[in-house]
Backbone bond lengths (Angstrom), bond angles and torsions (degrees), N, CA, C in turn:
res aa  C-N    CA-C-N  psi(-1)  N-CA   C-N-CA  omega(-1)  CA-C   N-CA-C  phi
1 X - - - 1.468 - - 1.525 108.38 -
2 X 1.397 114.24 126.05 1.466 112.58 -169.36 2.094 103.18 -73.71
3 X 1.269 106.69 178.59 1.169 103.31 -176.23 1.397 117.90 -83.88
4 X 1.255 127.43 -178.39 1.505 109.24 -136.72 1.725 76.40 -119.33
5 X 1.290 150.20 153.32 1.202 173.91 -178.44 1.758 119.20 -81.25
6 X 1.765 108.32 84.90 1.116 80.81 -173.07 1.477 110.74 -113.89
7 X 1.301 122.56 154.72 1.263 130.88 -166.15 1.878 108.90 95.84
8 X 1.525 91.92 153.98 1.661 84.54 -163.03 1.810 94.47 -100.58
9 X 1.455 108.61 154.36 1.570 116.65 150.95 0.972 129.92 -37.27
10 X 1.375 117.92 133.36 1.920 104.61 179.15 1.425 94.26 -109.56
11 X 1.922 77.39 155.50 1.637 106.20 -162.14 1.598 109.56 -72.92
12 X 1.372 110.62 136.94 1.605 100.78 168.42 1.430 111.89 -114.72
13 X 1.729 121.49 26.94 1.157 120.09 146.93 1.929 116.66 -46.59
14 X 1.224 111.94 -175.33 1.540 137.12 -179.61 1.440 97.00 -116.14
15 X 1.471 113.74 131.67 1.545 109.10 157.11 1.670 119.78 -61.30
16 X 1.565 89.83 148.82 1.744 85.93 -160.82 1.443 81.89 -85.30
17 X 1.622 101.08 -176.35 1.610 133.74 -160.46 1.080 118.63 -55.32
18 X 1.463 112.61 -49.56 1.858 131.48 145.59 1.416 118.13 -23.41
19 X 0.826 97.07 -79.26 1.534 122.99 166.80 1.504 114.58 -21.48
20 X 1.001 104.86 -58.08 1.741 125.00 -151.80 1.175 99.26 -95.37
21 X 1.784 136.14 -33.38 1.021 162.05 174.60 1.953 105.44 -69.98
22 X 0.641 115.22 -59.04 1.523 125.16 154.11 1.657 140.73 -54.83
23 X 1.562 104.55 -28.56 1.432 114.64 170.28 2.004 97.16 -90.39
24 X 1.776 115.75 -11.87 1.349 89.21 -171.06 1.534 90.28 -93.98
25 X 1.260 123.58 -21.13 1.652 127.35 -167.46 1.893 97.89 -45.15
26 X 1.850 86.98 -55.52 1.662 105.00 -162.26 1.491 105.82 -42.52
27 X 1.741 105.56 -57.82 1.430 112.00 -173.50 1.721 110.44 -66.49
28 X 1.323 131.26 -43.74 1.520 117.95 172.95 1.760 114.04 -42.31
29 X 1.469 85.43 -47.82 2.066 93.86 -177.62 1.194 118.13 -69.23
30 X 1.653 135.32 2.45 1.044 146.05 142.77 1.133 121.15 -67.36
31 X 1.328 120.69 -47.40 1.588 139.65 -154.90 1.836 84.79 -79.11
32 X 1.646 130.42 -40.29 1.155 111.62 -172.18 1.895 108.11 -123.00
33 X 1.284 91.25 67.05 1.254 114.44 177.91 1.776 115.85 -52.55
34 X 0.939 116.25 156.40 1.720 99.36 173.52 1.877 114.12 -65.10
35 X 0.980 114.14 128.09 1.516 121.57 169.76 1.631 114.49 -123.93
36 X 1.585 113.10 172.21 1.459 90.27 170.21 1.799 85.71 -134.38
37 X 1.123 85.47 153.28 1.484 131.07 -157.22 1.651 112.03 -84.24
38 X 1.051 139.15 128.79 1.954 131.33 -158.86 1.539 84.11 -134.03
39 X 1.556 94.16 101.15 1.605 93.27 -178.93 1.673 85.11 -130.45
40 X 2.133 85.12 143.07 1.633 94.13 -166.46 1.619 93.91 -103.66
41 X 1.451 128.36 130.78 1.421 135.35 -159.84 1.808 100.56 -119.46
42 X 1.172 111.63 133.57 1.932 120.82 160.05 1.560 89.02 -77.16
43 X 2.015 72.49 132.16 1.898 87.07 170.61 1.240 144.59 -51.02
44 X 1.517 112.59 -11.72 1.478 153.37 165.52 1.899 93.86 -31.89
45 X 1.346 96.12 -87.89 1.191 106.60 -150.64 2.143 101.08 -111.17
46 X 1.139 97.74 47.64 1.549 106.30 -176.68 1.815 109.54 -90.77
47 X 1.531 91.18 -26.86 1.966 103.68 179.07 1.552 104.26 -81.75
48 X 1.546 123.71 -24.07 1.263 121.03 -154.70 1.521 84.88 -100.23
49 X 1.632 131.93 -56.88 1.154 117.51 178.38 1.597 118.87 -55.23
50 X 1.357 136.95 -44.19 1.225 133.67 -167.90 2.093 100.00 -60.67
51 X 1.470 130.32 -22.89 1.244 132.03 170.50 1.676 114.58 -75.26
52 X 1.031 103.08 -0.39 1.811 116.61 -170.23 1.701 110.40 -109.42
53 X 2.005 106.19 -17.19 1.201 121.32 -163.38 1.908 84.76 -56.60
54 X 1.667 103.78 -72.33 1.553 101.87 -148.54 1.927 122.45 -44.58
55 X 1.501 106.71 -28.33 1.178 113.19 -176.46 1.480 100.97 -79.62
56 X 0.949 140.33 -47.17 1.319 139.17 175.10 1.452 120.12 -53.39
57 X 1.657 108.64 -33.43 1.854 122.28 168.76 1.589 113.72 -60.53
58 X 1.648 88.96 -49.33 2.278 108.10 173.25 1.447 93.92 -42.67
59 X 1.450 105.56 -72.30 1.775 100.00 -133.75 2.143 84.10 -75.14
60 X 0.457 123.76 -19.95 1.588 131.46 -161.81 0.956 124.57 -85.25
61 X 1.448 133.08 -46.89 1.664 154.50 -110.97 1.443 120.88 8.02
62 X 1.413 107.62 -7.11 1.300 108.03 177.00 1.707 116.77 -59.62
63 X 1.120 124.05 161.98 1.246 136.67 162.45 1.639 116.41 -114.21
64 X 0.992 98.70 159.04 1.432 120.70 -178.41 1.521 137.09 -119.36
65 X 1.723 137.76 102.53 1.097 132.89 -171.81 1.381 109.10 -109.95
66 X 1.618 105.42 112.58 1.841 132.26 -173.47 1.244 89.81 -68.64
67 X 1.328 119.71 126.60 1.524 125.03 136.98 1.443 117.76 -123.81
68 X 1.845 100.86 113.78 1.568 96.80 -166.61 1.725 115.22 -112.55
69 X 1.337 131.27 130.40 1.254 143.74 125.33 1.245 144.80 -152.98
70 X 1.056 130.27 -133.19 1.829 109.44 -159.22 1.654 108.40 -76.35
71 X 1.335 104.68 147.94 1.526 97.08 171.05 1.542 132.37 -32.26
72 X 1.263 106.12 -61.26 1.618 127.54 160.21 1.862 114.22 -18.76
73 X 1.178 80.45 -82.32 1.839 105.85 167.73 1.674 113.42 -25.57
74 X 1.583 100.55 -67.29 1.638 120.70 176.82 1.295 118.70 -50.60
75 X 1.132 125.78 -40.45 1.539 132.80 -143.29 1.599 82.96 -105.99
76 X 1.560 114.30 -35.23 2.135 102.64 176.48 1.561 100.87 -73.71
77 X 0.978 121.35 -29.16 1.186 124.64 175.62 1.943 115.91 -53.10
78 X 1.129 89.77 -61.38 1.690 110.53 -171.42 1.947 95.96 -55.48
79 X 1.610 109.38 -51.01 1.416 127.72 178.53 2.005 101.83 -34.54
80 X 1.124 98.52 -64.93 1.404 132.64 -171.40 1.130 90.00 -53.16
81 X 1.073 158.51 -40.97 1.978 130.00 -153.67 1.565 101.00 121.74
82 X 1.476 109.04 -37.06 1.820 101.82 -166.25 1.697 116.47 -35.14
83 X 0.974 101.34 166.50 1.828 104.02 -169.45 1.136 120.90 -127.46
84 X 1.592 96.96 79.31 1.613 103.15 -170.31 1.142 101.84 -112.03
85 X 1.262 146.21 -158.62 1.453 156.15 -97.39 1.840 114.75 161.31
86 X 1.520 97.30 -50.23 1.566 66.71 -172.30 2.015 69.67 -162.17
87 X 1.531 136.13 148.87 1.004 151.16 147.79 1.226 145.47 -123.06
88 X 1.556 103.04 127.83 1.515 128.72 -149.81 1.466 96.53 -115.48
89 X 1.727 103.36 105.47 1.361 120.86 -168.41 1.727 103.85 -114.00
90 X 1.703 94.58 129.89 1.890 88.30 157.87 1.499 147.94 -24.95
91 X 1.345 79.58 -19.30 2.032 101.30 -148.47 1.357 118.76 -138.13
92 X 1.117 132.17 164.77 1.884 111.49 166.30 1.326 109.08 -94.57
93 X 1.509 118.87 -23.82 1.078 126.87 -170.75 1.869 121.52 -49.97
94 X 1.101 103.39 -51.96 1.964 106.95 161.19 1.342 117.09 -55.92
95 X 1.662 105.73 -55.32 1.827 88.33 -174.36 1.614 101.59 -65.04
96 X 1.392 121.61 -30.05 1.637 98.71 -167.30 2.047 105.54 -68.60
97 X 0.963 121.96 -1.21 1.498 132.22 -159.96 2.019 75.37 -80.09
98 X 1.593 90.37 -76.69 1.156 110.20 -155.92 2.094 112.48 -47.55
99 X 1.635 101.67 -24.29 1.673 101.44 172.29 1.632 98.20 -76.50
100 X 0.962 122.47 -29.74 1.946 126.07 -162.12 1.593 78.95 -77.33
101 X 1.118 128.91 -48.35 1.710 109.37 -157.72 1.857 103.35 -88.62
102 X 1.385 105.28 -12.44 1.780 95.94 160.44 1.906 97.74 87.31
103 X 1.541 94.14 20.12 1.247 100.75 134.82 1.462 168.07 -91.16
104 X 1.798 92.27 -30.67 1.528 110.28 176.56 1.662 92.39 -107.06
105 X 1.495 107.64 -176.58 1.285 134.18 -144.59 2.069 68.83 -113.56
106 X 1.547 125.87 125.20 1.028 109.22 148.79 1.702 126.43 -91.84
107 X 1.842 102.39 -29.75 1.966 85.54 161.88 1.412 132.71 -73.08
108 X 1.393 106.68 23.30 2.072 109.22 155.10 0.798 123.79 -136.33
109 X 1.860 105.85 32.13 2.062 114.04 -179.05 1.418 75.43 -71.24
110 X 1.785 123.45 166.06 0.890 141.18 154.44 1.535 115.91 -143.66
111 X 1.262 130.97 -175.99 1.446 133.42 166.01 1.371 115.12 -123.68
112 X 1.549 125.80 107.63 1.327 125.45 -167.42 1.533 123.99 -106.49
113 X 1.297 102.44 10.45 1.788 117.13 176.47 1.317 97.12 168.05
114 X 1.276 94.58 161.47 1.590 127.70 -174.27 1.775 94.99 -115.77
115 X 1.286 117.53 122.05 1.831 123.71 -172.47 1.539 82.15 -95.85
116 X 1.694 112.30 147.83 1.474 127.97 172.45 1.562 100.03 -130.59
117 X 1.255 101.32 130.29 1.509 98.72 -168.59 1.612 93.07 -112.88
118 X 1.994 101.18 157.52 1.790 108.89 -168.35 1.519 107.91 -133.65
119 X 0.470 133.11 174.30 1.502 151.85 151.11 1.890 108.61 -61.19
120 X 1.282 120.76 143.86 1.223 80.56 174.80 1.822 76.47 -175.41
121 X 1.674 93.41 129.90 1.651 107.58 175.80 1.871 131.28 -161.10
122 X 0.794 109.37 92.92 1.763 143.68 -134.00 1.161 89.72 -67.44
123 X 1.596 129.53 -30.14 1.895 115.71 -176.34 1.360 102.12 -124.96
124 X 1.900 105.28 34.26 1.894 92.24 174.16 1.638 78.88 -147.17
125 X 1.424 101.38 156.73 1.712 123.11 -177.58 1.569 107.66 -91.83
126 X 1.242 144.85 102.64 1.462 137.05 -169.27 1.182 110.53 -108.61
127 X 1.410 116.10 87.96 1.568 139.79 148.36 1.047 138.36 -82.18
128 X 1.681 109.30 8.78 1.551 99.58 -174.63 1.500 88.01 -107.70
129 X 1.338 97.90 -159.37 1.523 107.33 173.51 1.823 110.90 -85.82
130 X 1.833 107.94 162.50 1.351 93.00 176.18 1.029 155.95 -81.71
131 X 1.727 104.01 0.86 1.344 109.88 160.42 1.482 106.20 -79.07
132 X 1.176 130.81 -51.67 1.924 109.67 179.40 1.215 110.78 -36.60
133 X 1.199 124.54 -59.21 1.562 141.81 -172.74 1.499 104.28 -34.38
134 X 1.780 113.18 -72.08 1.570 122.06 -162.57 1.463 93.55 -82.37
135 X 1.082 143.92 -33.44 1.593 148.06 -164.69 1.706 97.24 -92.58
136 X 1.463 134.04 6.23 1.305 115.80 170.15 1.243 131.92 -61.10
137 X 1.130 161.04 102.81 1.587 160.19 179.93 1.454 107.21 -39.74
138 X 1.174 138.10 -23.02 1.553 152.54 -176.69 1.992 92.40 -92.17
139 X 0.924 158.44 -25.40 0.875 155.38 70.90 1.663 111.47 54.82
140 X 1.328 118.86 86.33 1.841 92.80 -174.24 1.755 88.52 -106.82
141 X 1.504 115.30 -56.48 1.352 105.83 -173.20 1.513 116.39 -130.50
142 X 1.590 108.29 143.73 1.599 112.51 -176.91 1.115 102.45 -105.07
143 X 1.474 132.02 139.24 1.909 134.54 159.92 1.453 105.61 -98.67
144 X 1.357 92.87 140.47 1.720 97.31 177.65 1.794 93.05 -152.39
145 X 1.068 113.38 163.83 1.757 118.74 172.82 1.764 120.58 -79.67
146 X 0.846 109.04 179.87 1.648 99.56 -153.07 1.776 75.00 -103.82
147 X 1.603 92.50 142.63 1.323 113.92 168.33 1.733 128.81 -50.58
148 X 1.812 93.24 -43.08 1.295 100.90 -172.37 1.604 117.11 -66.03
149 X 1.682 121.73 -17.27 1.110 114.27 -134.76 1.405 84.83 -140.42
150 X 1.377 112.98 -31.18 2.020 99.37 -167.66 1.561 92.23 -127.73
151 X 1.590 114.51 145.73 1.218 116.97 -175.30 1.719 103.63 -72.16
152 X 1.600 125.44 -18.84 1.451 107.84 -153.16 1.806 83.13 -82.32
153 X 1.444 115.25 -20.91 1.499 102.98 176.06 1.099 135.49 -54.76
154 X 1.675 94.26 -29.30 1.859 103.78 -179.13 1.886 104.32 -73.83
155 X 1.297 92.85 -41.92 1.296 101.59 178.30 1.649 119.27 -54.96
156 X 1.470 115.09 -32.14 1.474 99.21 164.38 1.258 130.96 -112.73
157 X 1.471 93.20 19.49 1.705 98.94 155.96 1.579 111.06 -88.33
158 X 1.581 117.21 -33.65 1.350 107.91 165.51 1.548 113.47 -46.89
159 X 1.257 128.19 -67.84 1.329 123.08 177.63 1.212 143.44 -45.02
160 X 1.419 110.19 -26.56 1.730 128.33 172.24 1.637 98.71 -75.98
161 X 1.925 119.34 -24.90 1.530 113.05 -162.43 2.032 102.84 -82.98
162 X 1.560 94.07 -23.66 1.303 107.16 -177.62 1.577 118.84 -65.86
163 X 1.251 99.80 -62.02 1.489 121.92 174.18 1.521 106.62 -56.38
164 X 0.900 117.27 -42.40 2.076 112.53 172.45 1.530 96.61 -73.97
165 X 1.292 143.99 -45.35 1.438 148.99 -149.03 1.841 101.79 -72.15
166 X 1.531 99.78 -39.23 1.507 104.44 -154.36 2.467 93.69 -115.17
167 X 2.041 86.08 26.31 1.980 86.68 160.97 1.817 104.03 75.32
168 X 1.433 111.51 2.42 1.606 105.28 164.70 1.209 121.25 -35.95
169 X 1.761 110.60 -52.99 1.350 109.09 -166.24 1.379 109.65 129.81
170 X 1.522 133.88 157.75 1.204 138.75 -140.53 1.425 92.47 -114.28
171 X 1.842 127.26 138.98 1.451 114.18 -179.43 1.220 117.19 -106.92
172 X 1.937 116.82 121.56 1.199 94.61 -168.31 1.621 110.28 -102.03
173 X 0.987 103.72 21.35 1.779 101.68 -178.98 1.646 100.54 -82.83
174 X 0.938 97.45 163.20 1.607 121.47 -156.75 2.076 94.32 -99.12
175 X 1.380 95.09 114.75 1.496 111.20 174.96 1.566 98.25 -72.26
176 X 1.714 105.51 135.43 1.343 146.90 151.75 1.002 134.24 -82.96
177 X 1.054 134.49 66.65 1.644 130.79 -148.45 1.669 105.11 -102.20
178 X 1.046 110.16 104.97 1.647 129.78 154.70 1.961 139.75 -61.88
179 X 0.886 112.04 111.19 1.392 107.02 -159.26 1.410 101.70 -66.16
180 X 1.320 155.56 -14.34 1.799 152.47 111.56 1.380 122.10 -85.14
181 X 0.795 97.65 157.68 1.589 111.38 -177.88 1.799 103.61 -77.77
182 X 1.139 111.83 5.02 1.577 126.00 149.69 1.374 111.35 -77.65
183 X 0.968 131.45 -45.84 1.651 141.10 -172.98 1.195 103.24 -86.28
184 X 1.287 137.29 -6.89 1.750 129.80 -168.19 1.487 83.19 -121.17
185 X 1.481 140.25 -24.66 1.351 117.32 160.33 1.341 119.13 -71.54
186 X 1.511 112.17 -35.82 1.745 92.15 170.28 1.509 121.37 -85.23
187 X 0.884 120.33 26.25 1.555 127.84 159.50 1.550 101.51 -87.83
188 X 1.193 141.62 -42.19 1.353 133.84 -169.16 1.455 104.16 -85.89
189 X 1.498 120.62 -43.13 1.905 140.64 177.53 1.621 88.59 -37.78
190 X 1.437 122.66 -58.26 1.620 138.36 -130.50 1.561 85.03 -102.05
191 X 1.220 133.53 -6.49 1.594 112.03 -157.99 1.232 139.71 57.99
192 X 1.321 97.22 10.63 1.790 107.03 165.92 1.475 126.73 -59.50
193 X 1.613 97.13 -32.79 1.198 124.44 -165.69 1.567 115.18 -122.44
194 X 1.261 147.74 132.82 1.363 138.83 169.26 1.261 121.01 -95.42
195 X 1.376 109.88 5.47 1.409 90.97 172.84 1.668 90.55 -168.15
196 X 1.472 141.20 160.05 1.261 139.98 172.97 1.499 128.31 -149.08
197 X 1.150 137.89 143.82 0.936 144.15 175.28 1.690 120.86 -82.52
198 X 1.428 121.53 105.33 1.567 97.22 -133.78 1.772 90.60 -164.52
199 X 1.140 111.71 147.04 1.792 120.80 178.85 1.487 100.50 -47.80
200 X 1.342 95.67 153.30 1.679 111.64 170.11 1.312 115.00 -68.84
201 X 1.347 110.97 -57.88 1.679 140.16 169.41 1.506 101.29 -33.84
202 X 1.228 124.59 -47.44 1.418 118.55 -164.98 1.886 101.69 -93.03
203 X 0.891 109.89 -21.90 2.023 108.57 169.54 1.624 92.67 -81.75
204 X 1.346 133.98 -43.91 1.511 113.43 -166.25 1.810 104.06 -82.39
205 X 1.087 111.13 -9.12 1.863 116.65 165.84 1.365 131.65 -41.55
206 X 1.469 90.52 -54.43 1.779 123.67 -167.36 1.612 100.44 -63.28
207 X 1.636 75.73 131.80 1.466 93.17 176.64 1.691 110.97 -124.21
208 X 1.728 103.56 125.28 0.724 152.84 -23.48 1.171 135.69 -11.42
209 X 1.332 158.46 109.00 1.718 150.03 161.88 1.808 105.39 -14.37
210 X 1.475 105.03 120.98 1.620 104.46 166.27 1.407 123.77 -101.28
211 X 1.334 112.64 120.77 1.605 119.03 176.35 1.644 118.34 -17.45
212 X 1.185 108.04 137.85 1.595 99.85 176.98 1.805 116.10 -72.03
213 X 2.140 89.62 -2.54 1.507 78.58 173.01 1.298 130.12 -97.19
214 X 1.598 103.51 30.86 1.751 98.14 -179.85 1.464 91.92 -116.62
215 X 1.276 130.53 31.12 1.827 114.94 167.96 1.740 86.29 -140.54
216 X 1.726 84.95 174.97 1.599 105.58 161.59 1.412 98.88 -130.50
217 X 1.114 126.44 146.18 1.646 135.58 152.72 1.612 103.92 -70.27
218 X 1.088 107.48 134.11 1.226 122.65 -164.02 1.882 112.23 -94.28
219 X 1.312 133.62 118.01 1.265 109.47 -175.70 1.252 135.11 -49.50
220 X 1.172 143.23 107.18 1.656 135.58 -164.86 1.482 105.30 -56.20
221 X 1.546 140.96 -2.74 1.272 118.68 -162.53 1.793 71.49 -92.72
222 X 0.854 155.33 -5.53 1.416 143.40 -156.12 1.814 110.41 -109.79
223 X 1.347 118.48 15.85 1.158 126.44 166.78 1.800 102.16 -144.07
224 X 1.350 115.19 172.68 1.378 124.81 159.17 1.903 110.14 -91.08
225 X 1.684 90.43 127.05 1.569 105.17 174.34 1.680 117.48 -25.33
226 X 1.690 110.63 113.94 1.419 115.39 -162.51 1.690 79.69 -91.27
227 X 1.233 129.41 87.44 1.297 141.01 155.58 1.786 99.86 -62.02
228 X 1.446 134.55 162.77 1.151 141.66 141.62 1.338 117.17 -160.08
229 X 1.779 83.72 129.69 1.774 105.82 -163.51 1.497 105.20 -99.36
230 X 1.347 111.23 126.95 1.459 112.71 155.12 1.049 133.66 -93.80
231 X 1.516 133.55 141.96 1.259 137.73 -174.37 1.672 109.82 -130.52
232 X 1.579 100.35 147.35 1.979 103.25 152.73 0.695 150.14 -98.20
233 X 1.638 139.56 102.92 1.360 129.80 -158.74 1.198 132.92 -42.48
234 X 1.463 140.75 137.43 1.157 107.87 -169.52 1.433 108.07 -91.79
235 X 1.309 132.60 4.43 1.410 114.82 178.71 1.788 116.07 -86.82
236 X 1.048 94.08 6.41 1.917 110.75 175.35 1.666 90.28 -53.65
237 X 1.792 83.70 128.61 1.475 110.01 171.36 1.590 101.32 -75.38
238 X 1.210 104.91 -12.34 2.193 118.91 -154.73 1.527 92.33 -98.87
239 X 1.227 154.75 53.25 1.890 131.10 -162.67 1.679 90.30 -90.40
240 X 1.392 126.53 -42.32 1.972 105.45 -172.10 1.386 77.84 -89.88
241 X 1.200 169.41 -65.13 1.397 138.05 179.12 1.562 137.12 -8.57
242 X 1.432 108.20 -64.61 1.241 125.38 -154.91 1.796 83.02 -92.10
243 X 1.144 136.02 -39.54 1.813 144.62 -169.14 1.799 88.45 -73.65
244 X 1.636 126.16 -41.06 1.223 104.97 151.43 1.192 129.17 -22.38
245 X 1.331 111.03 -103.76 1.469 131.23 164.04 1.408 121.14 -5.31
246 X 1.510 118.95 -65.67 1.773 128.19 178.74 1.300 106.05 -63.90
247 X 1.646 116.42 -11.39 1.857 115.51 174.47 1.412 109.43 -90.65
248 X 1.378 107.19 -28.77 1.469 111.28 176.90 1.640 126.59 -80.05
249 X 1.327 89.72 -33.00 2.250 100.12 168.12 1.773 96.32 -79.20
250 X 1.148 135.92 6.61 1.325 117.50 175.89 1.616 109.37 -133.81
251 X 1.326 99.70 12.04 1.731 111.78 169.71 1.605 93.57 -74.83
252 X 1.666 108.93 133.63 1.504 119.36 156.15 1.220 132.58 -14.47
253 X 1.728 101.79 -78.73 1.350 98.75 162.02 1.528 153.26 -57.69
254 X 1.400 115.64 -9.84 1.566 147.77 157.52 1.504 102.65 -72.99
255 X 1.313 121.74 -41.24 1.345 105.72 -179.95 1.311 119.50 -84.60
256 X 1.271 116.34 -7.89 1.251 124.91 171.89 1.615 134.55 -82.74
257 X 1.778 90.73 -4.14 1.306 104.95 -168.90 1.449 75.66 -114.53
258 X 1.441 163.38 -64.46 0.942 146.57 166.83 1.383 134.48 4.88
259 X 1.919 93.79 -73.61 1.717 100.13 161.78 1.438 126.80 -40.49
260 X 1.444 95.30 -49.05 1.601 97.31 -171.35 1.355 126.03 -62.70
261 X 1.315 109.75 -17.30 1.559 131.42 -160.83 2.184 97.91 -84.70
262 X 1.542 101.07 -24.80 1.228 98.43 171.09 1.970 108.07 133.75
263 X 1.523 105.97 27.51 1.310 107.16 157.89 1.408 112.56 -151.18
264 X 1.597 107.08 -176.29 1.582 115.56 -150.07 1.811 75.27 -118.41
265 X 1.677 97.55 143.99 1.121 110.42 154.05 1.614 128.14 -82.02
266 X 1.175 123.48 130.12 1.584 124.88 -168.72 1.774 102.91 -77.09
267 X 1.610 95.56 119.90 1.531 114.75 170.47 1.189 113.60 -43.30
268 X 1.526 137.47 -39.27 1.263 123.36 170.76 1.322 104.93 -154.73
269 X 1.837 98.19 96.81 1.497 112.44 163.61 1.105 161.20 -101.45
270 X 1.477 101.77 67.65 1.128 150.52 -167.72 1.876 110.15 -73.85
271 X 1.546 113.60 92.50 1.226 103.42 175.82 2.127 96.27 -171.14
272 X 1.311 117.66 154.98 1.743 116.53 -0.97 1.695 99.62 -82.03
């Protein structure tokens, strides 16, 4: 009797379809392993994204590290070497800098809110109109963000140019100028300031909840559209990571929690 054969033949079938379908699943689900994510945020909307972190960690596993200040700030930063991931600007104006210089990704610029800027003053009741309001002489100091660096700054220097242009009246309270429009809200929070020119998003934040009678919504024809475009860097070690993420701030339901948080979605956002 010859000897008995041990160990089996290998197969020179093909793995079937199953099969093959399953060894590519395995390797994609490797390829997007959990990482965390260095996303550079405008101070605007740095409280509303950090509430968006955990659902985005669930469906994802990724994590996320906020680094927040003014657009301006971010984009020298990004210039510089910093090592971010994905940037969430006030404005379109930086990320489009940053696709022209052959840094960002321009097929995943997107636009993820529209910023509405208010009036906004925590130990006075504002019922009049807004020129009485910003033009009061009782009035010692206004905070607003610096023009050069944060878009809501440009935005309320447009409005102070309007309101003097069209006989408001001359302002004599003493400007506060904040290097984000994060820093020009805690000038008004802190009492530095009595009154500020300042995101919606960041008065509907505050906790305690503040009366709708210490702001005004400000008319939007009286600034230029606070559009803000996000982009991905392209030197991200993270690209189906971070293309996560820009799918998840532009899912329906994320944008819907967006609005509510204190901005308008743009009717047609279309850019670049």
């Amino acid at each position: 009797m010859g000897q008995r054969q041990l160990g089996r033949r290998k197969s020179s079938r093909r793995p079937s379809g199953r099969t093959l379908a399953l060894l590519l699943m395995l390797a994609f689900s490797g390829a997007l392993q959990a990482v965390e994510l260095k996303v550079a945020v405008a101070a605007n909307f740095a409280a509303v994204l950090q509430k968006l972190v955990p659902d985005f960690t669930q469906q994802t596993g990724h994590a996320l590290r906020i680094s927040a200040a003014s657009s301006g700030t971010l984009y020298a930063q990004i210039r510089n070497g910093a090592p971010f991931d994905v940037f969430l600007s006030a404005d379109l104006v930086r990320p489009q800098r940053l696709i022209e210089e052959g840094r960002a990704d321009a097929e995943q610029a997107f636009v993820y809110a529209r910023g509405v800027l208010v009036l906004f003053a925590p130990a006075a009741v504002l019922s009049r109109s807004l020129e009485a309001e910003i033009f009061d002489p009782k009035r010692k100091f206004l905070a607003m963000a610096n023009p050069r660096t944060a878009p809501y700054g440009t935005a309320a220097e447009q409005v102070l140019d309007h309101l003097h242009a069209r006989g408001g009246g001359t302002l004599s309270a003493q400007r506060v100028v904040g290097s984000s429009i994060g820093q020009a809200f805690q000038y008004v929070m802190t009492g530095n300031a009595d009154m500020g020119l300042v995101a919606l998003s960041q008065v509907l934040a505050t906790r305690p909840p503040v009366s709708a009678q210490h702001l005004l919504r400000i008319d939007s024809r009286l600034y230029a559209p606070l559009d803000q475009g996000g982009v991905i860097i392209k030197r991200t070690p993270h690209p189906l990571a971070a293309r996560r993420f820009v799918a998840f701030l532009r899912d329906d339901a994320i944008q819907a929690r967006i609005d509510a948080a204190g901005y308008e979605r743009p009717a047609e956002p279309v850019w670049p």
